[in-house]
C-alpha positions in Angstrom: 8.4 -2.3 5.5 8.7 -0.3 8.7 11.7 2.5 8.0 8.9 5.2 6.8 7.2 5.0 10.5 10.2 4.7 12.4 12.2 7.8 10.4 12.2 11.2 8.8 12.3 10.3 5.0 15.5 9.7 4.4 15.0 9.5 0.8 14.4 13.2 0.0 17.9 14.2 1.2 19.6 13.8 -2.0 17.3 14.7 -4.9 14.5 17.0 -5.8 11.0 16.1 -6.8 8.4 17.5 -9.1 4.9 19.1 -7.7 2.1 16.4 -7.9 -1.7 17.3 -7.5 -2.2 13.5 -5.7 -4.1 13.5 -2.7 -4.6 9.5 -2.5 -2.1 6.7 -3.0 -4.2 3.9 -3.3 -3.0 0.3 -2.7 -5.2 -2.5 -0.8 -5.1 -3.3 3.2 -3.8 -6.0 3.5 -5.4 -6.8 6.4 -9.0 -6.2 4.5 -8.3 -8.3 2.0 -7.3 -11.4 4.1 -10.2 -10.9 6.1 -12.3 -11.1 3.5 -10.4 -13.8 1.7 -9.1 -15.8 4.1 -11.5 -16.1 7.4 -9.9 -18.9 9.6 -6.4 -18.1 8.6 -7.6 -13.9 10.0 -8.9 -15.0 12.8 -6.3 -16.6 14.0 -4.4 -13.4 13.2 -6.4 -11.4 15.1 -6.5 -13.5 18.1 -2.5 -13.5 17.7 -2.8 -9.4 17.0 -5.0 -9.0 20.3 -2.7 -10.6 22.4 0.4 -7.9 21.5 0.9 -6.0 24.5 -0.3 -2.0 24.5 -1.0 -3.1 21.0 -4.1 -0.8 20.3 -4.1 2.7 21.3 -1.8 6.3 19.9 -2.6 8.0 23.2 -1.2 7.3 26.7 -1.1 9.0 30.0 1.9 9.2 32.1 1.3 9.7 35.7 4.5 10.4 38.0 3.6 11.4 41.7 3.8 15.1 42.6 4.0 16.4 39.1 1.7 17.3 36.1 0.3 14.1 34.0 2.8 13.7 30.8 1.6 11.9 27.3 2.8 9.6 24.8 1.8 9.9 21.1 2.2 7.4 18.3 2.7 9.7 15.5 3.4 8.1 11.6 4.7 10.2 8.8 2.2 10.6 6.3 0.7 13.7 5.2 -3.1 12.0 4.8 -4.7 15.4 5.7 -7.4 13.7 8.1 -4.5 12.3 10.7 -2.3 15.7 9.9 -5.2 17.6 11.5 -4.7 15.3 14.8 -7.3 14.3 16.6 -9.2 15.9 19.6 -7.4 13.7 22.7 -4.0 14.9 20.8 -5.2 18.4 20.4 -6.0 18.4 24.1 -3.2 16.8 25.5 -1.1 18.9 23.5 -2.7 21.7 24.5 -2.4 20.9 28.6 1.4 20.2 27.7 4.4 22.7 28.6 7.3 20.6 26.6 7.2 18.5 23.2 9.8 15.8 23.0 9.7 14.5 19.3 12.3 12.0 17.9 13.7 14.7 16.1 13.7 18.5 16.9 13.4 20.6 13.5 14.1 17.7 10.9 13.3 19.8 8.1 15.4 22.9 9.0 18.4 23.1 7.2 20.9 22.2 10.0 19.6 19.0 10.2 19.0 18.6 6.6 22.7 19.5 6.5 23.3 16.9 8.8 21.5 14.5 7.4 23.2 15.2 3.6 26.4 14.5 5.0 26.0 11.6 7.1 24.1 10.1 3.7 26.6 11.9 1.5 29.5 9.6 4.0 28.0 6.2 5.1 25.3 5.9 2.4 27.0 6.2 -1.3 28.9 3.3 -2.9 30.7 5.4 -5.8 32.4 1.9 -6.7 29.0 1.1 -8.2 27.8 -2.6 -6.3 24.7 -0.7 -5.1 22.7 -3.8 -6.6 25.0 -6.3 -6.4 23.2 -9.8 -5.2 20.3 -9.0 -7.5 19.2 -10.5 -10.4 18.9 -8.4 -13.3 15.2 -8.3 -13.5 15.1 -7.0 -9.6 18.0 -4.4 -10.5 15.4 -3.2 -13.2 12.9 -3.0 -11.1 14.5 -1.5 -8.5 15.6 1.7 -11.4 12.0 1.8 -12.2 10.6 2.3 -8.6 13.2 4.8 -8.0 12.2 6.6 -11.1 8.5 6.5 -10.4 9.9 8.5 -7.3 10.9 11.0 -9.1 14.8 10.0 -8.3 17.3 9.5 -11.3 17.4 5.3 -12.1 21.6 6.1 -12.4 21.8 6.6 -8.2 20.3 3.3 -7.6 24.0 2.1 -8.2 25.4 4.4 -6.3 23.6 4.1 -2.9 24.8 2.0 0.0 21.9 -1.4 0.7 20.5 0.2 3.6 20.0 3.6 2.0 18.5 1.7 -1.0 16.2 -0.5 1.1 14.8 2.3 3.3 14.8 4.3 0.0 12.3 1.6 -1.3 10.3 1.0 0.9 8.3 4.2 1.1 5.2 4.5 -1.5 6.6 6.6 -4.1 3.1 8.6 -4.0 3.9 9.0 -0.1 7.7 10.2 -1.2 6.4 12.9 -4.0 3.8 14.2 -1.8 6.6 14.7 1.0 8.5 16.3 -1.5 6.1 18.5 -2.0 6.5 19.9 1.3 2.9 18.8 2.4 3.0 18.2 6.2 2.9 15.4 8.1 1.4 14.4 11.7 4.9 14.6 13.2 5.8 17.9 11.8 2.2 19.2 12.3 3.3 18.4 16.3 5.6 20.1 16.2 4.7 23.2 14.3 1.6 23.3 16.7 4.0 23.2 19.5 6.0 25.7 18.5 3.3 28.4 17.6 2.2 28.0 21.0 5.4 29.2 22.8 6.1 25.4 23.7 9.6 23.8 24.3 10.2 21.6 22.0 13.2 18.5 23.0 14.6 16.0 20.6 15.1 13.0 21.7 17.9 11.7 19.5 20.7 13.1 17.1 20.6 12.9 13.3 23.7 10.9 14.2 22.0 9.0 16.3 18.7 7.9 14.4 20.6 7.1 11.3 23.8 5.3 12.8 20.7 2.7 13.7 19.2 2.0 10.7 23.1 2.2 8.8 23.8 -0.8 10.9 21.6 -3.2 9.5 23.9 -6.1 7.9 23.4 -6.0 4.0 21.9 -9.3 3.9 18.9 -7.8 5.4 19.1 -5.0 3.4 18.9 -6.5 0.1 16.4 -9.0 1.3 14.5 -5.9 2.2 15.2 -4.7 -1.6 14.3 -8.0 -2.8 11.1 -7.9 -0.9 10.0 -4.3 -2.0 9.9 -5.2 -5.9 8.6 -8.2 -5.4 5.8 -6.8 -6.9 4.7 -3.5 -8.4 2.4 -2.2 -5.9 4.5 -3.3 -2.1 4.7 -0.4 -0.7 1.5 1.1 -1.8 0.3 -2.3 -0.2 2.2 -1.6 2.9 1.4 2.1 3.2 -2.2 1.1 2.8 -2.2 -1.4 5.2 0.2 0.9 7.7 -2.4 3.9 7.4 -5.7 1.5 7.9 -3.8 0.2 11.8 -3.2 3.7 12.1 -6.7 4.8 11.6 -7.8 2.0 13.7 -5.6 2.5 16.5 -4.5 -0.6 16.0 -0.8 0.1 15.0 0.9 -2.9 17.4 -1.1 -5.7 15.2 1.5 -4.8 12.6 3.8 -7.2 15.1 1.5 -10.2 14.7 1.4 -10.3 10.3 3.3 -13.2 9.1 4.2 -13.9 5.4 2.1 -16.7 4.6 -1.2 -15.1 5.2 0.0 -11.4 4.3 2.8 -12.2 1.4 6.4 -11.1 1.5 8.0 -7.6 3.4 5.9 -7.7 6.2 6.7 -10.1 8.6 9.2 -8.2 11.7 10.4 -11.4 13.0 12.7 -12.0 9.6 14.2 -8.9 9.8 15.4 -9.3 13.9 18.6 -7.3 13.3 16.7 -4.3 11.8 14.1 -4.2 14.4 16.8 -4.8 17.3 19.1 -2.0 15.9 16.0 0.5 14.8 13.0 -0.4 17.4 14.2 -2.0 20.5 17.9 0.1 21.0 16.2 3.3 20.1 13.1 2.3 22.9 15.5 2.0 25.6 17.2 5.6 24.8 14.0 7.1 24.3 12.7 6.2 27.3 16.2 7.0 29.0 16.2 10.5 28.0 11.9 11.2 28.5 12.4 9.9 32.2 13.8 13.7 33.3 11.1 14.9 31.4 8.1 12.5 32.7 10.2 13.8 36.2 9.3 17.2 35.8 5.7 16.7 34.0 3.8 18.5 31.8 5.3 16.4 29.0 3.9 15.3 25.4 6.3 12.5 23.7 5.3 12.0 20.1 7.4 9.6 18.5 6.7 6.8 15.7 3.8 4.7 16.5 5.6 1.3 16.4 7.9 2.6 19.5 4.9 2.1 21.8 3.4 -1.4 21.9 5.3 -4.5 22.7 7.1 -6.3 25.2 9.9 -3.8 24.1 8.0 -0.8 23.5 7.7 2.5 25.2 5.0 2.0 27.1 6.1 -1.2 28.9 9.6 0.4 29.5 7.8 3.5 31.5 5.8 1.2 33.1 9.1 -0.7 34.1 10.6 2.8 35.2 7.4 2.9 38.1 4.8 5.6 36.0 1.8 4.5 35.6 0.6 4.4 32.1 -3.0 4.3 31.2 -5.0 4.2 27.9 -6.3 8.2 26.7 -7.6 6.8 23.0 
């Protein structure tokens, strides 16, 4: 569903993974393959996709009077090597930029690993052993053998708390060995790029923070989220297909507009309203609450998930509702 663009991956906290030589996940857009098989039903959609507000666009410029222009960056974490290299509007606003502000600052060094292994290790494990309780039997299987086609011991899937399971799931296990691997990703490429070039680099939230939102999601949600993502074998290679064609596209806020009946289970937003309250809209408001001293001062690049920006919720209405203009870059 949406936890691998709104999050670091959460799911290589606890166990290693073995090298892998893949460069290409596969799964089918979703979004293709309705247009192609269903033409009145995807146009519809599109007409419904067009109409999402700030819905198409990664790149924004922030305009506050007296200072600097700031930007805002839809980043996703994947490591496909073409959107890791950024594109030139990034490189250039990044370049004219004094101060990152990413979601979070230094994810992958070890005090926020630490951090992240602890808060998992105390709000995420269920030793009692009702990990998959509410399944059926054939969805507890299936949920083991996703988990070991991640490279991750079928015994934890037991062990971990809904929410860590359902987030767990719900990144391609390609996506999650290649991650594993240490290849980088757009976010961390940010960053890195930032930081060789003398920047200041901000974070925007705690590890506390980002992962008190997504822990908050009511278990009912979380196993329908379970539920959803072995529905059938290939989901989230589905999803992560579909994700990274928007992406490409520029077209990330037409994710808002895919219902269920056109576009199959996991992928409509609207049924899962506490998850996108708790880990979307909430997490908007402080984001833009804490990049408003920023903006202030100018000179700013914000690079945060892509799904933060479009939307009657999303950043780029709240800065707009804060008095900066915000225009289109690409």
């Amino acid at each position: 569903m949406i936890a691998r663009r709104l999050l670091p991956a959460l799911a290589l906290l606890m166990v290693p993974f073995a090298a892998v030589a893949q460069t290409n996940c596969g799964g089918v857009d979703l979004v293709a393959k309705a247009k192609a098989e269903h033409p009145e039903k995807y146009a519809a959609f599109e007409q419904a996709a067009r109409a999402v507000p700030n819905g198409e666009g990664l790149l924004w410029r922030i305009e506050a009077k007296g200072v600097p222009a700031s930007y805002l960056f839809g980043t996703m974490h994947t490591t496909e090597a073409d959107l890791v290299a950024l594109s030139e509007p990034v490189k250039a606003a990044l370049a004219e930029a004094n101060t990152v502000a990413v979601e979070l600052a230094d994810a992958n060094g070890a005090a926020a690993q630490a951090q992240m292994v602890a808060y998992v290790t105390q709000n995420g494990v269920d030793l009692s052993g009702g990990g998959l309780a509410g399944l059926t039997p054939d969805q507890a299987e299936l949920v083991k053998k996703r988990l070991g086609e991640a490279g991750m011991p079928a015994s934890v899937a037991t062990m971990l708390k809904p929410w860590f399971l359902a987030i767990t799931l719900d990144i391609s296990s390609c996506e999650l060995k290649k991650m594993g691997d240490g290849m980088p990703t757009i976010d961390a490429t940010v960053e890195k790029t930032a930081r060789d070039a003398g920047k200041q680099v901000i974070g925007l939230e705690t590890v506390t923070e980002q992962l008190d939102a997504v822990s908050k999601i009511s278990d009912d949600t979380a196993r329908r989220m379970i539920r959803d993502s072995v529905a059938k074998p290939t989901s989230s290679d589905e999803i992560q297909a579909t994700t990274l064609a928007l992406y490409r596209a520029r077209r990330v806020g037409w994710y808002y507009a895919m219902k269920e009946d056109l576009f199959g289970e996991g992928v409509e937003l609207s049924s899962y309203a506490d998850f996108v309250d708790e880990v979307v809209d909430r997490r908007n408001r402080l984001m833009a609450e804490r990049s408003k001293p920023l903006i202030d001062k100018g000179g700013v690049l914000i690079a945060v998930g892509a799904l933060h920006l479009p939307g009657p919720k999303g950043l780029v209405e709240l800065l707009r509702q804060q008095g900066y203009d915000v225009t289109l870059v690409w």
